[in-house]
N, C-alpha and C positions, 0 to 999 in steps of 0.2 A: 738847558731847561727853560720852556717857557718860551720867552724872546731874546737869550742869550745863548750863545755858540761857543763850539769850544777852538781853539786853533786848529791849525789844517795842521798833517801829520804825515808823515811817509810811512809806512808799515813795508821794510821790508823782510820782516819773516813771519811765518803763520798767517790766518785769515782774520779778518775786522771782526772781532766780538758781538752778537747781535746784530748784523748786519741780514739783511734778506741775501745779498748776494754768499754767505759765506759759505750754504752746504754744496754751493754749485760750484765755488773755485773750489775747495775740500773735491770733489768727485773728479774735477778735470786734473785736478793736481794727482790726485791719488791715483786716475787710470791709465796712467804711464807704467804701473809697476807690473801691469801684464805683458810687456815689452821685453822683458826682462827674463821673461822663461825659456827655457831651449823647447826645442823642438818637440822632444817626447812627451812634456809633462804640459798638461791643459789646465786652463785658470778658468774661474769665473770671480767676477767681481761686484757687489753691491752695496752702494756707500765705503763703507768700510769692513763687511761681512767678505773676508777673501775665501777662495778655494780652491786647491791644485790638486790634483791628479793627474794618474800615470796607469797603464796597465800593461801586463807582461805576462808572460810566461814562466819566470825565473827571476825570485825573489831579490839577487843580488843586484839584477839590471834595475827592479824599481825601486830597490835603495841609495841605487846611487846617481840613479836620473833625480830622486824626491831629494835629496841631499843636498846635490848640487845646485836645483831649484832654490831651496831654501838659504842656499850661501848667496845666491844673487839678490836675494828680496831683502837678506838681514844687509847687506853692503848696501842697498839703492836704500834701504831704510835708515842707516846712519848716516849718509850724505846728504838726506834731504829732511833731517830733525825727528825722524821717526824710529817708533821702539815696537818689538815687535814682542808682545809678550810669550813664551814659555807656559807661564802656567795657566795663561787662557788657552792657550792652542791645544787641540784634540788631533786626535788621529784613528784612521778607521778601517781597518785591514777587511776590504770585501773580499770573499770569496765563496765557492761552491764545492771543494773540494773536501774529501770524508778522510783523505789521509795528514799527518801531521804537516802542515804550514805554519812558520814561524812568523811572527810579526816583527814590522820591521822595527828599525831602531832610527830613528829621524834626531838630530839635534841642534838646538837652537843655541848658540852660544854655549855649547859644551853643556846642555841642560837638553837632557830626554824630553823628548814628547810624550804625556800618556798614551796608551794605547787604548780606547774602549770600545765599546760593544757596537753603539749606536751613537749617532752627532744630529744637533737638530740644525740644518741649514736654508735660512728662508721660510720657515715655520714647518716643512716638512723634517719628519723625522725618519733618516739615513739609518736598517742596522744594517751588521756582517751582512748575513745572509740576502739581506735587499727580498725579506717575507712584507716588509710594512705593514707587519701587526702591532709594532707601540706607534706606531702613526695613527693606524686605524684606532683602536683603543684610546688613544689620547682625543679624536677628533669625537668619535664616539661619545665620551665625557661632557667635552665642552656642547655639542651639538640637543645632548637632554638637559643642560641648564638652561638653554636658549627654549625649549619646548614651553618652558612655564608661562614667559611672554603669552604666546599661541593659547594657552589653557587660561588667560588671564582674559587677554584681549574676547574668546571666544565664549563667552556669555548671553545665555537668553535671551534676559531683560537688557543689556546697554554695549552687548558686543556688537562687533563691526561686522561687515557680509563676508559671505565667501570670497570672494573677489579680491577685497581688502588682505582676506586672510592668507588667502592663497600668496599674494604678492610681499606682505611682510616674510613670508617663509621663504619663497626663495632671495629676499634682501638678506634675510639674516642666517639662514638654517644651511638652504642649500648653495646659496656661494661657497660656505666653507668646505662642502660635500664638493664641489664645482671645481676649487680651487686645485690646482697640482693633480688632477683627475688624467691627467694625461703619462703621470709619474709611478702612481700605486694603483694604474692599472691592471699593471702587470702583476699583481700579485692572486693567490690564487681565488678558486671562487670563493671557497668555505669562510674564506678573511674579508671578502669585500662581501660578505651576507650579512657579517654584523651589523652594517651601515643600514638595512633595510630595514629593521624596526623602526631606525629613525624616521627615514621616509614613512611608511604606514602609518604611525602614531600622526604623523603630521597633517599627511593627508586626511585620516580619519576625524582630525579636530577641525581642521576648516572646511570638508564636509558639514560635519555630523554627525557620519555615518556609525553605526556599532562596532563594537569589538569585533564582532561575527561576521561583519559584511563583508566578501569576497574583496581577496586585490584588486582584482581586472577592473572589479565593481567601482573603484574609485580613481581608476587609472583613467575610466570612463566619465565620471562628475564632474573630475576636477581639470580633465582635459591634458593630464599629465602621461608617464611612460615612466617605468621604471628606472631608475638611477645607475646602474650597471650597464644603460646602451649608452650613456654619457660618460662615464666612467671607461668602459672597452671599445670607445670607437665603433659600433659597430655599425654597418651602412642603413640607417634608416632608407638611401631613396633605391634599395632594393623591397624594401616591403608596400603592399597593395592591397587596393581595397574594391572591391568592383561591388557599384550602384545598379541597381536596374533602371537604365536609361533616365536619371535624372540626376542630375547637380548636388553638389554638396549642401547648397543651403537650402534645397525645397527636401530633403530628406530627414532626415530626426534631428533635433536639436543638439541631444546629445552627443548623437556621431558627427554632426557637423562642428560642436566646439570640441572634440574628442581629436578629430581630423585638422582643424585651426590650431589648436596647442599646439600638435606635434610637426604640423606644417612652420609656425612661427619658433619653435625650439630647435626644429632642425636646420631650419634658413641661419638662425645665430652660431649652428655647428658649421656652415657651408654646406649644408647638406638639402636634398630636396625628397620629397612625396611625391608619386606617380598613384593618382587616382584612376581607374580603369573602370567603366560603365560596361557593363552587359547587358542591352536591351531586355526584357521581359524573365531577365535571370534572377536566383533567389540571394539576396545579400550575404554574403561572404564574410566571416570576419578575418581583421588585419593578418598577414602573414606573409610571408619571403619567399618571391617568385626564384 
């Protein structure tokens, strides 16, 4: 404390308490335990969030690849100071099958694994069926309490511009829409529709625009695209726009920061825009050659 020190020490087990280097040897030390897996079953590791998996055909081969897994983690875990808890561990039988499949039976020191529905791993939420409807739902929830920010900040008399507005929504709103977009993709459309209130309401408040004003109409202000071609991957630099014989920025303002957004959103995807001029031809709107 102050300008006294304490003596020099050896540590040699665990990491230094409060030390900046500790969560980095913690990580190097702990990602040896993916070494550890055979062949059939796949880990992923973060911090200390682990996760294995197996997939098969026939229940008894992924009980006993998952089993076996788990007898190597629990053994590398007692050799090297570590406990592997039982009652935190989940378990989560995916499948797609309409006839009876038994859930396996996993054990940790002679202590079951629950079996449940759904696991949250990395703030996505995993069910059986892999619908990623309590994901969506869940993100849904937290994504309209962040709205109130937006309705706060966007005031007549002492709110901020669109511009501003625009850009706190996608810091706060739509990253978490952004995030793992490449995971609950896959889910169907009717489930990834719920997500677009969010978007509308949001767009509609850093607009302005009314209740009543057409999507496109705002897809158009705000220089944005609907949240489902980032969510499905879908090839933006197949879609086209053909000018009559002039440039993007001597043509509406609109279309030209309408064409800028999605030019600047899709370059962040790796993706690009083919703009196509038709000399003395009638404007065209956006669509996929």
């Amino acid at each position: 404390m102050g300008n006294f020190y304490s003596n020099h020490f050896i540590k040699c087990e665990g990491v230094p308490q409060g030390s900046v280097l500790s969560v980095n040897l913690f990580i190097v030390h702990l990602s040896q335990i993916l070494h550890y897996l055979p062949s059939p079953v796949h880990g992923n590791l973060f911090v200390y969030d682990l996760q294995i998996s197996c997939q098969g055909s026939k229940m008894n081969f992924i009980e006993r690849q998952l089993q076996n897994a788990v007898n190597k983690l629990v053994a590398w875990c007692n050799n090297n100071g570590h406990t592997i808890s039982p009652a935190k561990s989940r378990c989560v039988h995916f499948f797609r099958q309409r006839n009876i499949h038994l859930d396996p039976v996993i054990l940790i020191q002679n202590v079951a694994i629950p079996v449940v529905d759904d696991i949250r791993f990395l703030v996505v939420i995993f069910d059986r069926k892999l619908t990623f409807l309590p994901y969506i739902l869940h993100l849904r929830k937290n994504c309209e309490r962040s709205l109130n920010i937006l309705k706060v900040l966007s005031k007549t008399s002492w709110g901020v511009d669109r511009t501003s507005l625009l850009r706190i929504y996608q810091a706060v709103i739509f990253s978490r829409i952004d995030y793992d977009c490449m995971l609950y993709g896959s889910a169907r459309a009717t489930v990834l529709r719920r997500l677009d209130t969010i978007h509308h309401s949001a767009l509609r408040i850093c607009s302005g625009a009314f209740r009543t004003s057409p999507v496109e109409s705002l897809f158009s202000w705000t220089a944005t695209y609907p949240h489902v071609l980032a969510v499905r991957g879908d090839p933006l630099d197949g879609w086209y726009i053909s000018v009559p014989g002039v440039s993007i920025g001597q043509y509406s303002s609109h279309l030209a920061g309408l064409l800028k957004g999605i030019k600047r959103r899709g370059h962040s995807l790796g993706l690009a825009l083919r703009v196509v001029t038709v000399p003395g031809g009638d404007p065209e709107r956006i669509g996929s050659d």
